[in-house]
BASEVEX-886387 format. One line per field, with one value per residue (C-alpha): residue in one letter; z, x, y; residue number from 1. Coordinates in pm, whole numbers. Layout:
// residues N
r <- [A	...]
pz <- [Z	...]
px <- [X	...]
py <- [Y	...]
k <- [NUM	...]
//
This chain:
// residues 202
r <- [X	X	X	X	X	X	X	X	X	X	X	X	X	X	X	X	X	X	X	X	X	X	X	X	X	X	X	X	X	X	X	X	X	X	X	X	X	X	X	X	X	X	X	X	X	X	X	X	X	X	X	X	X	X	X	X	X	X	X	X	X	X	X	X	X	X	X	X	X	X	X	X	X	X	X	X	X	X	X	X	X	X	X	X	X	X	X	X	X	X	X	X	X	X	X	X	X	X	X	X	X	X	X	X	X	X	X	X	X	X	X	X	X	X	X	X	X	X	X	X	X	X	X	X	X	X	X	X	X	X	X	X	X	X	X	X	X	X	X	X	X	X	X	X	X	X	X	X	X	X	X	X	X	X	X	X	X	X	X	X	X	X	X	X	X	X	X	X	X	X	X	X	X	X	X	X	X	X	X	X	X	X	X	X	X	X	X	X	X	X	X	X	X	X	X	X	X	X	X	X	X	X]
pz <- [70	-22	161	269	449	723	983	891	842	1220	1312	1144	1253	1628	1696	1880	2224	2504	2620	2199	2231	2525	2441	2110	2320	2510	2230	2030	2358	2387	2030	2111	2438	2133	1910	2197	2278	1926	1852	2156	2144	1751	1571	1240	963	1140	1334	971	825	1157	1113	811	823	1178	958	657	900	1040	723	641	1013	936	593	744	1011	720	500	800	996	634	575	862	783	867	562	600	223	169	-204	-407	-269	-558	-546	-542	-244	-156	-170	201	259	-17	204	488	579	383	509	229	63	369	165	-109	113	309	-56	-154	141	107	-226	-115	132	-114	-321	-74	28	-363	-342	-83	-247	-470	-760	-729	-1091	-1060	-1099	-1344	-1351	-1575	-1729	-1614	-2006	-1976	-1622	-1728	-1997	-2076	-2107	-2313	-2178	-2269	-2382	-2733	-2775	-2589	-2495	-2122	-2042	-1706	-1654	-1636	-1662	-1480	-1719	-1497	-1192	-890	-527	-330	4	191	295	-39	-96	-392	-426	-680	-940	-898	-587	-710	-1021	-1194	-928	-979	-1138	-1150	-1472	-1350	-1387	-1108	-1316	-1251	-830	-632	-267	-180	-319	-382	-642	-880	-1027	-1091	-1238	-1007	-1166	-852	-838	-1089	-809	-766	-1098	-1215	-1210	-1071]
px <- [-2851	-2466	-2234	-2019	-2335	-2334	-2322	-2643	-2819	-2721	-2858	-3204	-3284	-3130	-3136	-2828	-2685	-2938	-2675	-2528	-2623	-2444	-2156	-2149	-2147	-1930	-1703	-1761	-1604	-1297	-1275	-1123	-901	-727	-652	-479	-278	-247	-107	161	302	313	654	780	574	244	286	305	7	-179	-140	-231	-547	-585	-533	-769	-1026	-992	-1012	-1331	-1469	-1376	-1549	-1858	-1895	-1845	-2109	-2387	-2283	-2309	-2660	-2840	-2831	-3163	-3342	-3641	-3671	-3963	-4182	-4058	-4296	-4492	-4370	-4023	-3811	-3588	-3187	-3158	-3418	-3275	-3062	-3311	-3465	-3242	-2973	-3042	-2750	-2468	-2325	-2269	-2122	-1868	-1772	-1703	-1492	-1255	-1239	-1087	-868	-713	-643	-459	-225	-202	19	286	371	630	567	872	936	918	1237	1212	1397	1706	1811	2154	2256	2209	2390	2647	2893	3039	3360	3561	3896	4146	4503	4481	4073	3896	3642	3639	3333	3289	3432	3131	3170	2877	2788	2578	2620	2574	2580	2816	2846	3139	3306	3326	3695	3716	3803	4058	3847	3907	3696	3473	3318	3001	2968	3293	3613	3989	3887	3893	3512	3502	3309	3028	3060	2861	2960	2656	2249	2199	2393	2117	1895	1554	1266	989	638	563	162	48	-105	253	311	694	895	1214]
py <- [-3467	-3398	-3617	-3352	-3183	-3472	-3172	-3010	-3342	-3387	-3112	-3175	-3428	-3430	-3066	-2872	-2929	-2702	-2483	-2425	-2053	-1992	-2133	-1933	-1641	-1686	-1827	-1485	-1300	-1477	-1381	-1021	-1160	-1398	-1203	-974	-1265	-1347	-955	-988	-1331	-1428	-1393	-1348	-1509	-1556	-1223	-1036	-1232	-1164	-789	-739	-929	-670	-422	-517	-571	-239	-66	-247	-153	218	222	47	321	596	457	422	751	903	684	833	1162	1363	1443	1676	1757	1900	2004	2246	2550	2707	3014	3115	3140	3492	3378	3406	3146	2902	2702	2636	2300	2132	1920	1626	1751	1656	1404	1572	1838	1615	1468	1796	1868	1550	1695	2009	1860	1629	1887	2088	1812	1754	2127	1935	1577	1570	1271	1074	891	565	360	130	-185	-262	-608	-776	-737	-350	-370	-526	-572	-917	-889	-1192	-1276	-1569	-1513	-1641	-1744	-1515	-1745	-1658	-1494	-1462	-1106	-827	-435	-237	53	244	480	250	324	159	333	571	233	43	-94	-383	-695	-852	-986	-1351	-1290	-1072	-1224	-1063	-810	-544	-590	-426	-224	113	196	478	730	514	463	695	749	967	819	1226	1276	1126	1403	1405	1609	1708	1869	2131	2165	2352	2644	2700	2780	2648	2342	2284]
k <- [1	2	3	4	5	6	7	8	9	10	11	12	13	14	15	16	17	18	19	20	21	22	23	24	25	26	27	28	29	30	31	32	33	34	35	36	37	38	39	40	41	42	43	44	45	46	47	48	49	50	51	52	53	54	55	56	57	58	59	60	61	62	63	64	65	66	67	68	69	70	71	72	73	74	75	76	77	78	79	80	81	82	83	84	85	86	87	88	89	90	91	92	93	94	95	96	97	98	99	100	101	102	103	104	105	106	107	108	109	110	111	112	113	114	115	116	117	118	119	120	121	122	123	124	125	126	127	128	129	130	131	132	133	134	135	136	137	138	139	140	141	142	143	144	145	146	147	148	149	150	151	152	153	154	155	156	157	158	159	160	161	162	163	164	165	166	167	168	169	170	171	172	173	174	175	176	177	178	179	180	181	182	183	184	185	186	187	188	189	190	191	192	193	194	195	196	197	198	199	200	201	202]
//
């Protein structure tokens, strides 16, 4: 046997304590009382991590409970009769299809929140040598680099005042670049695809 399996040799060949089982249980209900106390006294860090494993369990609880409440549906599917069936009669004595049926109606539901979202384009990211434009000073060599120009539209907020550029390196300087500052996140314009029931973009 394994060294690290020291535990289970143990338990071969002495058995567990009499009252193991019990304790288990009793270990198992404490469970939920913990991770109450857990949920209300944990800060930052841990309290984050603590949710989101809450949460990932949930989500697998949820789907668990879907898949068996959708597993033990009543199926009395009987033979095809012989002869043929009148239309009325078709959909009698035969609920083997309620899966399929509840599939179809997340379908439909989807869909019709589909005609309400608006696809927001995603904002890609841009490189600090797109951002921003070197800009060489010196009085004779023009070796001095440290100077940058931002090139695109930026948002900086109704309270933005500068700073004198000694104080302000890489980030803004005194060159008068205000065609680029916007006051108000709004004034950026974007193209929205409207769902094609509607029929038209804006």
């Amino acid at each position: 046997m394994p060294q690290n399996e020291y535990m289970e040799r143990w338990r071969k060949l002495h058995g567990r304590r009499l009252d193991h089982e019990e304790k288990a249980r009793k270990k198992e209900a404490r469970e939920g009382h913990k991770a109450s106390k857990d949920a209300q006294n944990l800060r930052g860090l841990r309290a984050k991590l603590h949710a989101k494993k809450r949460h990932n369990e949930k989500i697998q609880m949820r789907k668990q409970i879907k898949a068996h409440e959708e597993r033990n549906v009543k199926t009395n599917d009987e033979k095809e009769p012989s002869e043929p069936m009148p239309a009325y009669l078709l959909d009698r004595n035969n609920p083997s299809n309620a899966k399929a049926i509840s599939s179809q109606i997340k379908n439909k539901r989807a869909e019709k929140a589909a005609r309400f979202q608006v696809p927001l384009p995603k904002v890609k990211g841009i490189s600090e040598e797109e951002m921003f434009k070197v800009i060489s000073t010196g009085k004779k060599t023009h070796q001095k680099s440290w100077k940058r120009m931002i090139t695109k539209p930026t948002f900086v907020g109704p309270n933005f005042t500068r700073r004198d550029p000694k104080h302000e390196r890489q980030v803004f300087l005194r060159i008068r670049r205000l065609g680029v500052l916007r006051i108000f996140a709004n004034e950026v314009v974007f193209q929205y695809q409207i769902h094609p029931s509607y029929g038209f973009t804006v």
